[in-house]
C-alpha positions, 0 to 999 in steps of 0.5 A: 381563398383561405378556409379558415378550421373556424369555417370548417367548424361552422359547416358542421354546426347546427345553426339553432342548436349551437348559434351561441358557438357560431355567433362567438366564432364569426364575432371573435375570429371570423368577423371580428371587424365587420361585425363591431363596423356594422353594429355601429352602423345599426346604431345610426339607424336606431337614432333615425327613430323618433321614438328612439332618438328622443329617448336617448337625447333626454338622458343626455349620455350620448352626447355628454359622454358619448365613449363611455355610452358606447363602451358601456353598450359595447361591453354589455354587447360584446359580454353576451357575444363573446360568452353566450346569453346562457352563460352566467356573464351573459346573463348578467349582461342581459339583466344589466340592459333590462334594468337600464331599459326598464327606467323608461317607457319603450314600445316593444316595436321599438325593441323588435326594430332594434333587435332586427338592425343586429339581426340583419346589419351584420349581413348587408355589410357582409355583402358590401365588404366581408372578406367571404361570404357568409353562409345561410346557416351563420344568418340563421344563427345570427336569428336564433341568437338574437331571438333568444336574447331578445326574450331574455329582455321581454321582447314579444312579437319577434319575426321568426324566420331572417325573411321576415326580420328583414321585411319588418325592418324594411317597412318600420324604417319605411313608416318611422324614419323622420328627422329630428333634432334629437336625432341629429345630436346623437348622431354627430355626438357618435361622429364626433367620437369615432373620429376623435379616436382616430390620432391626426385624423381630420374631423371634417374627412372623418365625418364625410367617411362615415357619411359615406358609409350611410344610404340616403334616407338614413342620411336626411332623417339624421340630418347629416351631410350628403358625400359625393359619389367620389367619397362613396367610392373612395370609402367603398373601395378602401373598405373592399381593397382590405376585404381582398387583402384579407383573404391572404392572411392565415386565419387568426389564431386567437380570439379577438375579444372586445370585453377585454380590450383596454378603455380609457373610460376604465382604466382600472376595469369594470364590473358588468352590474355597474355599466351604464348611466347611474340611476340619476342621469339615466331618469332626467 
């Protein structure tokens, strides 16, 4: 199997010290891939929430204009991964959610949850489908990475080490995982979307293979169709025969970087102070 410089790189960094640089190199050489795949799982998760899913039903965004919700959370995500939360674009990204965020009343609980989905998706994925293992020391990076951003936007009480992230995890989706109609909504509104960008794809195969890629319990808080073991399989498979394909390609030579991807929702461009829902739509 290949072992990328990037790799190489990452072995000799300190996991504390230099997570912006190793989440910046498993985010746009590494993992690119995986990463925005898993995120977009720790989104379903986040809509199995009561709390959460409530919240985002009420602004009506995810489900009346669900690309450009997930864009404006993609840019602002991809601002502070690809550059750094201490960078001044990535400060600014974090300045952008707080603001959104601060129009509403959210349980720090809700937050920590949040955070801890990015913290630990990323590698239950890695596990299931990464073309290499990750390493301990990009788990702790991840930590760290999210931790600091998680200050940077008030969050106290944030476990301290991945163990504890995980069960914290664990156990609010144990507690809080209910279903609702609110949650049902934003969840096919984002199926809908993923599957819509998608040229000549099915809407009924392409919402059987995200179900596919979601456990059970997530699964009926959020209402949605239950696959087959023959989709299961269908789905794993395809996503393991590209990890194994993967391993035979040189590493990528350059960084694949979300924040300057092309988007019809901003064709001419955007500035990170301006994404998200104007103050109208984010308050009813």
């Amino acid at each position: 199997m290949r072992e990328s410089r990037y790799l190489r790189e990452i072995r000799r960094l300190d996991p504390v010290r230099d997570a912006e640089r190793i989440v910046y190199l498993d985010t746009c050489f590494e993992f690119p891939f995986d990463l925005t795949r898993s995120l977009e799982l720790a989104f379903f998760r986040t809509f199995a929430v009561p709390s959460i899913a409530e919240l985002l039903d009420s602004t009506g965004e995810f489900v009346e204009r669900s690309r450009k919700r997930y864009d404006d959370t993609d840019l602002l995500i991809s601002s502070f991964a690809e550059h750094g939360h201490s960078t001044p674009l990535g400060r600014a990204a974090i300045r952008r959610m707080n603001q959104i965020h601060g129009r509403f009343a959210i349980a720090n609980e809700d937050f920590v949850y949040v955070l801890s989905t990015f913290v630990g998706e990323p590698f239950r994925w890695n596990e299931r489908f990464g073309w290499r293992r990750a390493l301990e020391a990009e788990r702790l990076a991840q930590l760290h990475f999210w931790s600091a951003v998680g200050r940077l936007m008030n969050i106290v009480g944030i476990p301290e080490t991945y163990d504890e992230m995980e069960r914290f995890n664990a156990k609010f989706e144990r507690e809080r995982f209910a279903y609702t109609e609110a949650g049902h909504r934003v969840a096919v509104a984002m199926i809908e979307m993923f599957v819509g960008k998608i040229p000549g794809l099915p809407k009924s195969v392409g919402t059987r293979g995200v179900c596919a890629l979601l456990d059970d319990p997530l699964l009926v808080a959020l209402g949605l169709h239950r696959p087959t073991t023959a989709e299961r399989r269908t789905v794993e498979s395809a996503l393991k025969l590209r990890a194994r394909a993967l391993r035979l390609f040189p590493p990528r030579r350059r960084p694949r970087l979300r924040t300057e991807l092309s988007r019809r929702t901003y064709p001419k461009g955007y500035r990170v102070e301006e994404l998200g829902p104007p103050p109208a739509a984010a308050g009813t």
